[in-house]
C-alpha positions in Angstrom: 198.4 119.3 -16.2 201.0 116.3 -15.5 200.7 114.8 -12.2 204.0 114.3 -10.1 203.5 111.3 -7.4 206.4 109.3 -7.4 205.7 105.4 -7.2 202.9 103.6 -8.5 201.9 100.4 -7.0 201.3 97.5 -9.3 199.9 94.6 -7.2 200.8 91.0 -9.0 201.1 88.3 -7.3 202.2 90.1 -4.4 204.2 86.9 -1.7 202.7 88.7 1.4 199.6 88.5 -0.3 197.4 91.5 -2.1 195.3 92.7 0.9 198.8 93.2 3.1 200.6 94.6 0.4 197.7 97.1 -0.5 197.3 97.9 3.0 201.1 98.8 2.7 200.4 101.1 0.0 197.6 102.9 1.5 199.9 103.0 4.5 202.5 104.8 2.8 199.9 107.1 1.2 200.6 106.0 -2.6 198.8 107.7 -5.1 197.8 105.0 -7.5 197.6 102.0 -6.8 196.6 98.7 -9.6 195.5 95.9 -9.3 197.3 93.7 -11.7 196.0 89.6 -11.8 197.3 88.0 -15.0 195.5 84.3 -16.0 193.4 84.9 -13.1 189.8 83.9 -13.3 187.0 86.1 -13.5 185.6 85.5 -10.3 189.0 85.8 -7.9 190.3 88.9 -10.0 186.5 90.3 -8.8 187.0 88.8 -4.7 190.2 90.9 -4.7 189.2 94.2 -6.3 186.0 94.4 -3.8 188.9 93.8 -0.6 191.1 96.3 -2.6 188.5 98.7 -3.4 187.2 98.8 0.6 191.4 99.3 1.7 191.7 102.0 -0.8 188.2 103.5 0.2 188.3 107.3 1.8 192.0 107.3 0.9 194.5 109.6 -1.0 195.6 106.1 -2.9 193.5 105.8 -6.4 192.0 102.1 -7.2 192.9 101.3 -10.7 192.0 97.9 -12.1 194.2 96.5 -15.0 192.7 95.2 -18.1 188.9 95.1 -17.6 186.4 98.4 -17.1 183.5 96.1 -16.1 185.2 94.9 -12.9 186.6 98.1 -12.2 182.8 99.8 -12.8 181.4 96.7 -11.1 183.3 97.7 -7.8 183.5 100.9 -8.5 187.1 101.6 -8.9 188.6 104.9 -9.4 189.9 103.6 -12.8 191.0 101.5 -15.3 194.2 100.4 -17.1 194.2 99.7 -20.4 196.5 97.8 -23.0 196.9 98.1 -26.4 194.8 94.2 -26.7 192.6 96.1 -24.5 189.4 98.0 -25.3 190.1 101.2 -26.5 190.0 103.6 -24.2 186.8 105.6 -26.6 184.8 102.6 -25.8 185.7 102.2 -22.0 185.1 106.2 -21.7 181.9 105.7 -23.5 181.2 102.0 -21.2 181.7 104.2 -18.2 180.5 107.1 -18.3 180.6 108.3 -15.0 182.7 111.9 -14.0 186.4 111.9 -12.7 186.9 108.0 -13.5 190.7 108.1 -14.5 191.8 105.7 -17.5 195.4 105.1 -17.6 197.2 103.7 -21.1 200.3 101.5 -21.3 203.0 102.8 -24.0 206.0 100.8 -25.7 207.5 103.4 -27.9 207.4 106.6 -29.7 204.4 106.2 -32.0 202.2 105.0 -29.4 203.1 108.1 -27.3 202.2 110.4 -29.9 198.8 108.2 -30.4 198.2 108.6 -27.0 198.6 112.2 -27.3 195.5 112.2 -29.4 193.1 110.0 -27.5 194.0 111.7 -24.3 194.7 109.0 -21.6 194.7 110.6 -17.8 198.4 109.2 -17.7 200.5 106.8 -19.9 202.4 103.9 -18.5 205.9 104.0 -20.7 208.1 101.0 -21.0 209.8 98.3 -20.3 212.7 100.2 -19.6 214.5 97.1 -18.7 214.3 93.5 -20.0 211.6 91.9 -17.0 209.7 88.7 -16.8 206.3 90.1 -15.1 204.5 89.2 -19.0 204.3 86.0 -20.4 205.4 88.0 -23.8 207.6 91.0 -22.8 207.5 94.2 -25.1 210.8 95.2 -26.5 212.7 97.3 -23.6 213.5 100.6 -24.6 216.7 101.3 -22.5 217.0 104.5 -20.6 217.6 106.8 -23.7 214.5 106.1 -25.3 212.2 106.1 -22.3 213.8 109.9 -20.9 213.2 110.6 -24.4 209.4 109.7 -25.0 208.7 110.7 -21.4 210.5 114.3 -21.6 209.0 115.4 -25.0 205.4 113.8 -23.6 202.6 116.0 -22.8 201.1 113.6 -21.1 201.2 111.9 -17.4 203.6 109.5 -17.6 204.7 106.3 -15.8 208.1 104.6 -16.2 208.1 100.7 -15.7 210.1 97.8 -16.3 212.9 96.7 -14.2 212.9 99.5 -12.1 214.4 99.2 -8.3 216.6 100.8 -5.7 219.6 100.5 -7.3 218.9 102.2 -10.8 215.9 104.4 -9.9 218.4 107.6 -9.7 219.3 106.8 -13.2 216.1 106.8 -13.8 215.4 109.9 -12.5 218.3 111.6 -14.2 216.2 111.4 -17.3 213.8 113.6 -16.6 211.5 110.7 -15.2 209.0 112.1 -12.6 206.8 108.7 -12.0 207.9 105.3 -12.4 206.6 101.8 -10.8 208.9 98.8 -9.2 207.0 96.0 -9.1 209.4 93.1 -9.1 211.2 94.9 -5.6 207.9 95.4 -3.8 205.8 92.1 -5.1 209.2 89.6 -4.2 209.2 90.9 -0.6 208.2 90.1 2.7 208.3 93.4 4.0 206.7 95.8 0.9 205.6 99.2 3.3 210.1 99.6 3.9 210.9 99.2 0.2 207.5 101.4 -0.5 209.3 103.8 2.0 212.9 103.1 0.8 211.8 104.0 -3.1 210.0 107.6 -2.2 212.8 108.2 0.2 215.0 108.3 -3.3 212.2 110.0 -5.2 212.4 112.7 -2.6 215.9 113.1 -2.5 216.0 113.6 -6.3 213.8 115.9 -6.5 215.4 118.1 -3.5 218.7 117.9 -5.4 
């Protein structure tokens, strides 16, 4: 059954730094919440997820780590994400093998949808929507068109991303979009919990309408 929860956190490189901005997110009572730490090494990516995973701990908010099931089974996250340079998620499922872990799956067009359809991620991530410099080698954006498309005909989960904020969020919604993630808007400012608060404040308002 698809999950309806609004934002999800992605925490990269946040400038009030990741414990404050987690705590933020746990504050607002987020449903998922990654840890994302690009170029990072080994050992700092590991120091953060063990703060992260003790913020998150007893919460509604769900611990996903990006990238790598072994630090996210070696803190004992509530899940991973995966890319598609990632291991597939077969072999993470089979890596850890331990009941209600939730593996997420990023998306970047139509035939990886309908590929996701078959391995049977717990949610797909689907985008960029918009052109955004949070990789070092963006995907191709899809544009709103596409996205409402692969995400309406999905049966899957599914998470918009990619130059996602305030201002084009009821766009964004308008196409049938039920989950999304800002990061840019939340990661770039001092004050994370009122744009947290700001985005679901739209979310709601959609969905009332």
């Amino acid at each position: 059954m698809k999950e309806s929860f609004g934002l999800y956190v992605i925490l990269t490189d946040p400038v009030t730094g990741y414990e404050a901005c987690a705590r933020a997110a746990v504050s607002e009572g987020i449903r998922y919440l990654q840890l994302r730490m690009k170029g990072e090494n080994r050992s700092e990516v590991l120091r953060t997820a063990r703060i992260i995973r003790e913020i998150t701990r007893n919460t509604s908010t769900r611990f996903i780590v990006n990238d790598d099931p072994l630090i996210a089974m070696e803190v004992d996250a509530d899940g991973v994400h995966l890319g598609h340079g990632d291991m597939p998620i077969n072999e993470a499922r089979a890596l850890w093998n331990t009941s209600g872990k939730i593996f997420g799956l990023s998306t970047h067009n139509e035939a990886q949808e309908l590929r996701a359809r078959a391995i049977q991620p717990d949610y797909i991530g689907v985008g960029p929507v918009f052109p955004t410099p949070t990789k070092a080698i963006p995907d191709q954006d899809l544009g709103l068109e596409l996205m409402g498309k692969i995400i309406r005909k999905s049966s899957l989960t599914a998470v918009a991303i990619g130059g996602i904020n305030e201002d084009n969020l009821p766009e964004i919604l308008s196409r049938g979009v039920v989950n999304f993630s800002a990061v840019r808007p939340i990661m770039n400012s001092p004050t994370p919990r009122s744009v947290i608060r700001r985005l679901m404040k739209i979310w709601r308002e959609y969905k009332v309408i």
